[in-house]
OpenMM code with the backbone's topology and positions (N, CA, C; nanometers):
from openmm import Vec3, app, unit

residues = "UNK UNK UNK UNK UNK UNK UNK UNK UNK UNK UNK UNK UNK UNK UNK UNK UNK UNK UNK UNK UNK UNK UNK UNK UNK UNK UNK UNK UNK UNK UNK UNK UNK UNK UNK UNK UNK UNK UNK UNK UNK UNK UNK UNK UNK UNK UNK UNK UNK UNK UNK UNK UNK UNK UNK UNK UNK UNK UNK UNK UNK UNK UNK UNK UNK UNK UNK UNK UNK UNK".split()
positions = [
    Vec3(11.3484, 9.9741, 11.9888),
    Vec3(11.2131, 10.0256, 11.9887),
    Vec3(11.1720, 10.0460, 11.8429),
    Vec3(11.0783, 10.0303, 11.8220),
    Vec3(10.9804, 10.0206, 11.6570),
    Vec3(10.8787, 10.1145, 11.7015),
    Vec3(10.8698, 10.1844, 11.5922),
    Vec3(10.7389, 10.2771, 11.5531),
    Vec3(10.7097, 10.2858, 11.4378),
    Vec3(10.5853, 10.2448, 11.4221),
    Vec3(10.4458, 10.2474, 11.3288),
    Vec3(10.4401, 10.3629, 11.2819),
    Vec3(10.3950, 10.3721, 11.1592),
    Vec3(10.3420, 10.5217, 11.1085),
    Vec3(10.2597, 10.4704, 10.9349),
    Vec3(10.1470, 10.5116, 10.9273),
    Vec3(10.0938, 10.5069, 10.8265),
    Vec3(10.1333, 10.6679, 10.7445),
    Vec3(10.1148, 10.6467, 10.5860),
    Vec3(10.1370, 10.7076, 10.5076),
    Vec3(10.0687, 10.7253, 10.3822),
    Vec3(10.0066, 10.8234, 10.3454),
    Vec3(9.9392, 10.8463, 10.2362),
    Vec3(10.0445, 10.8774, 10.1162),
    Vec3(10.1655, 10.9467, 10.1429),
    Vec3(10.2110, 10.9734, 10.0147),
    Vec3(10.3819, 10.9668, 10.0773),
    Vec3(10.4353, 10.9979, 9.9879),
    Vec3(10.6173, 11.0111, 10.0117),
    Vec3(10.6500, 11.1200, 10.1340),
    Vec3(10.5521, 11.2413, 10.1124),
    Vec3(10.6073, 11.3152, 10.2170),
    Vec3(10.6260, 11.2660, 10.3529),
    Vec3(10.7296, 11.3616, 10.4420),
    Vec3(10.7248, 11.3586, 10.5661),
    Vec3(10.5955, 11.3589, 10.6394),
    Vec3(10.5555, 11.4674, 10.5539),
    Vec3(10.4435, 11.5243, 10.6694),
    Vec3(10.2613, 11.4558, 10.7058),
    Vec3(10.2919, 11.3346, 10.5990),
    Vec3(10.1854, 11.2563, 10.5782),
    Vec3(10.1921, 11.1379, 10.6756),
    Vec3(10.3389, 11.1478, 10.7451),
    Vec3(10.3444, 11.0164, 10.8492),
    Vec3(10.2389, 11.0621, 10.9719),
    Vec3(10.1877, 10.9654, 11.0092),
    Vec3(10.0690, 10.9578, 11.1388),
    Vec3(10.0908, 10.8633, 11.2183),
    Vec3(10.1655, 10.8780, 11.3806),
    Vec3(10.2079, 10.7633, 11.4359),
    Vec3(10.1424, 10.6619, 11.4651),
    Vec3(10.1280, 10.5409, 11.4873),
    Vec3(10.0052, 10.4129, 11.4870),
    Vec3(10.0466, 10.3877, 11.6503),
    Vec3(10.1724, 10.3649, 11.6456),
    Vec3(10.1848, 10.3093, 11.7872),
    Vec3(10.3408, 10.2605, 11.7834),
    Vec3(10.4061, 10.2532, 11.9386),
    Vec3(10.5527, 10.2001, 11.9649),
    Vec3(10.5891, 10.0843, 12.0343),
    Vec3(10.6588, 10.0168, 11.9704),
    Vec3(10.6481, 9.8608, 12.0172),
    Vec3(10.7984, 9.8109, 12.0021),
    Vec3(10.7937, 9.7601, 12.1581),
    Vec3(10.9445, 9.6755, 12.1270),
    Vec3(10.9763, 9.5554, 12.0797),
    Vec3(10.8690, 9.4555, 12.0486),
    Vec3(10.8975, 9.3582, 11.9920),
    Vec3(10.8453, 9.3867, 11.8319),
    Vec3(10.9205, 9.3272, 11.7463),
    Vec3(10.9115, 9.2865, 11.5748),
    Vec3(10.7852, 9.2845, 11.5452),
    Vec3(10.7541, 9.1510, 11.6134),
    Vec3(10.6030, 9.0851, 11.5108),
    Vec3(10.4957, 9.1869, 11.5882),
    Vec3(10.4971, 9.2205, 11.7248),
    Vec3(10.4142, 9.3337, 11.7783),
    Vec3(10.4070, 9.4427, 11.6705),
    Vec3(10.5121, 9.5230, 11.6370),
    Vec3(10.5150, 9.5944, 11.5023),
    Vec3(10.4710, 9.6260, 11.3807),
    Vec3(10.4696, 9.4784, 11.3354),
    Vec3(10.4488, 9.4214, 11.2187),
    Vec3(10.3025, 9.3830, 11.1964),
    Vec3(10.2605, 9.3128, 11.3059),
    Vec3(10.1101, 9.3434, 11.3134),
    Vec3(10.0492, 9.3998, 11.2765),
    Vec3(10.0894, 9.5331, 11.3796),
    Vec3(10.0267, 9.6531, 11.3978),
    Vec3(10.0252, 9.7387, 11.2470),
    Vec3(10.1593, 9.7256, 11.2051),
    Vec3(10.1099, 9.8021, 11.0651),
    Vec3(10.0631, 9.7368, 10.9586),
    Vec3(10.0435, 9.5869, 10.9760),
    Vec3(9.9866, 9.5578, 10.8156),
    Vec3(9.8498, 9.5469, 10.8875),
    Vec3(9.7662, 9.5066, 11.0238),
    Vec3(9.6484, 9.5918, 11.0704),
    Vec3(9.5707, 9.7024, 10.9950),
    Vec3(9.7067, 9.7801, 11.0189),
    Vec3(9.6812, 9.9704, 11.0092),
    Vec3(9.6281, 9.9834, 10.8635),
    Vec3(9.7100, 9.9187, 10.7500),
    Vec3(9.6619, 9.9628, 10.6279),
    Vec3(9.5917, 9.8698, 10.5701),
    Vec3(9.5146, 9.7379, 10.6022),
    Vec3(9.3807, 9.6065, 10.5873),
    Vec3(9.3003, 9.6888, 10.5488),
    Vec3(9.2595, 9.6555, 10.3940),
    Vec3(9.1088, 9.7221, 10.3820),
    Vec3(9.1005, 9.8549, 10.3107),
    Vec3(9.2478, 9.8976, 10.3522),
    Vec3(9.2259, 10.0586, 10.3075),
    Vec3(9.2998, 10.1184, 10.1764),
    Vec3(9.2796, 10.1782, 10.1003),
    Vec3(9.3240, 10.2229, 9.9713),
    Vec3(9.3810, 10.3455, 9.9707),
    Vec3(9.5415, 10.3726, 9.9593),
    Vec3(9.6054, 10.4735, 9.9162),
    Vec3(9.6687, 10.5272, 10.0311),
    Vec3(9.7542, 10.4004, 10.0977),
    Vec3(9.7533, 10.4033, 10.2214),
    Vec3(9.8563, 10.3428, 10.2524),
    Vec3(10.0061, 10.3473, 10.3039),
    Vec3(10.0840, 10.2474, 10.2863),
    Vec3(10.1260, 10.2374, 10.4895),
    Vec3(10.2389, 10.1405, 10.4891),
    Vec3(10.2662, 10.1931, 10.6577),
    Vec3(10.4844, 10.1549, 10.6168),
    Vec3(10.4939, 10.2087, 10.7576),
    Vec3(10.6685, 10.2557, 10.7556),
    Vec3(10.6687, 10.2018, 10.8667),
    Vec3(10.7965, 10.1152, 10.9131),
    Vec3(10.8282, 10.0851, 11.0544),
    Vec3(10.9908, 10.1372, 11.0344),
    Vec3(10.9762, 10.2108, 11.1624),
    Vec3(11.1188, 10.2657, 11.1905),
    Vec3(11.1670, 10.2028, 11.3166),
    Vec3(11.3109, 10.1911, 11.3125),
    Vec3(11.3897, 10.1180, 11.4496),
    Vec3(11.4390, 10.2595, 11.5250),
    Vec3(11.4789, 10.2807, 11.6215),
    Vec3(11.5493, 10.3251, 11.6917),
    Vec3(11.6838, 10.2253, 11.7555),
    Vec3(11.7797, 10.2837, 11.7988),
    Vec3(11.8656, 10.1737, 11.8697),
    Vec3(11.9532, 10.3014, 11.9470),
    Vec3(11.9355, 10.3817, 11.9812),
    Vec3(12.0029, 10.4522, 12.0766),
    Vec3(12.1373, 10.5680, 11.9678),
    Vec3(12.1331, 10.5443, 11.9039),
    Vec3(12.1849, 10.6552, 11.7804),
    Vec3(12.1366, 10.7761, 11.8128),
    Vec3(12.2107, 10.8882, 11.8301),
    Vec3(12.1444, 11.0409, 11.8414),
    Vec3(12.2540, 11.1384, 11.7677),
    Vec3(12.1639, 11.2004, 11.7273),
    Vec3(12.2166, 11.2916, 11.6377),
    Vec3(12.2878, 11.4120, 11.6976),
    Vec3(12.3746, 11.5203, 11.6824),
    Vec3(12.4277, 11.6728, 11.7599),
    Vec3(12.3119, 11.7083, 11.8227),
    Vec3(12.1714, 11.7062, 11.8083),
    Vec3(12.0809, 11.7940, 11.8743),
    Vec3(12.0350, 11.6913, 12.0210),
    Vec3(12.0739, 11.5428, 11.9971),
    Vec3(12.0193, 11.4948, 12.0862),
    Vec3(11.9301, 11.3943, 12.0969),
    Vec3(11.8818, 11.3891, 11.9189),
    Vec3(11.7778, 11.3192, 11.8709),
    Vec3(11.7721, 11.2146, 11.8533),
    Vec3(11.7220, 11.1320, 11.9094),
    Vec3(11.7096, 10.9230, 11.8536),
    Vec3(11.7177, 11.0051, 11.6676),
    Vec3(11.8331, 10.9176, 11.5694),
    Vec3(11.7809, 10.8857, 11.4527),
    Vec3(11.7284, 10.7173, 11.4134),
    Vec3(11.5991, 10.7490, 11.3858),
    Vec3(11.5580, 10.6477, 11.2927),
    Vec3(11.5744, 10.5825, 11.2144),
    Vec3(11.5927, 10.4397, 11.2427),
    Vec3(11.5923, 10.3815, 11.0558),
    Vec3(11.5050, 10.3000, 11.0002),
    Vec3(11.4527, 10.3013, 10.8864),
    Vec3(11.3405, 10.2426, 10.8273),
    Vec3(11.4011, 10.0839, 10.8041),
    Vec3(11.3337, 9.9749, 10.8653),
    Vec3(11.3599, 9.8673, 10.8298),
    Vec3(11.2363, 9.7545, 10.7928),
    Vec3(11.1090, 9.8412, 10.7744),
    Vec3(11.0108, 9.7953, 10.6655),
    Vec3(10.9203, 9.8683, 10.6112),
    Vec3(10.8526, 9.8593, 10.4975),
    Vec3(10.7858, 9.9724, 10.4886),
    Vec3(10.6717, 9.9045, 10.3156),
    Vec3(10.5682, 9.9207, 10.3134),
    Vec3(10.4965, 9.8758, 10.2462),
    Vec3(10.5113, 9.9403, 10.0960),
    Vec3(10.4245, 9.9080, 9.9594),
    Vec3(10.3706, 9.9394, 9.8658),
    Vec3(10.2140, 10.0176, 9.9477),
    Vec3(10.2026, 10.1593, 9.8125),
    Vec3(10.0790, 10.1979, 9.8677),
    Vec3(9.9429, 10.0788, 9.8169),
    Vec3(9.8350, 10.0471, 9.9200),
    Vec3(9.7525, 9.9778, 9.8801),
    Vec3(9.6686, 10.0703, 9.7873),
    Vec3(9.6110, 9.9867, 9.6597),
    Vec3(9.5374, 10.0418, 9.5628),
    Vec3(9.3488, 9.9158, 9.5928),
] * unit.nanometer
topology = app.Topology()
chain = topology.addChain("A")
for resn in residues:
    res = topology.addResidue(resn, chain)
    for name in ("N", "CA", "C"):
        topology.addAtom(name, app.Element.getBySymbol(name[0]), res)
């Protein structure tokens, strides 16, 4: 599973989910879509694969992720 998230800056707290998609290029789309056009704005695709952490948690891993557009 892939999830989208646009990003204004490094922080965490600036991620904004776009959308979850199980295929790649569905993904990939979707986030170079997300940041077309827009300035100061980058996007992150994270994988899941069934990895969970002590609490229980899917961990994430980033396996693309843009330059911010200027």
């Amino acid at each position: 599973m892939f999830q989208v998230y646009t990003s204004t800056d490094k922080s965490e707290l600036s991620k904004n989910l776009i959308g979850e998609f199980k295929e790649w290029d569905d993904a990939m789309d979707c986030a170079e879509q997300a940041i077309e056009g827009k300035k100061g704005i980058r996007y992150i695709v994270e994988e899941t694969n069934g990895t969970v952490n002590s609490y229980g948690e899917q961990i994430p891993t980033v396996v693309a992720e843009s330059d911010f557009n200027d």
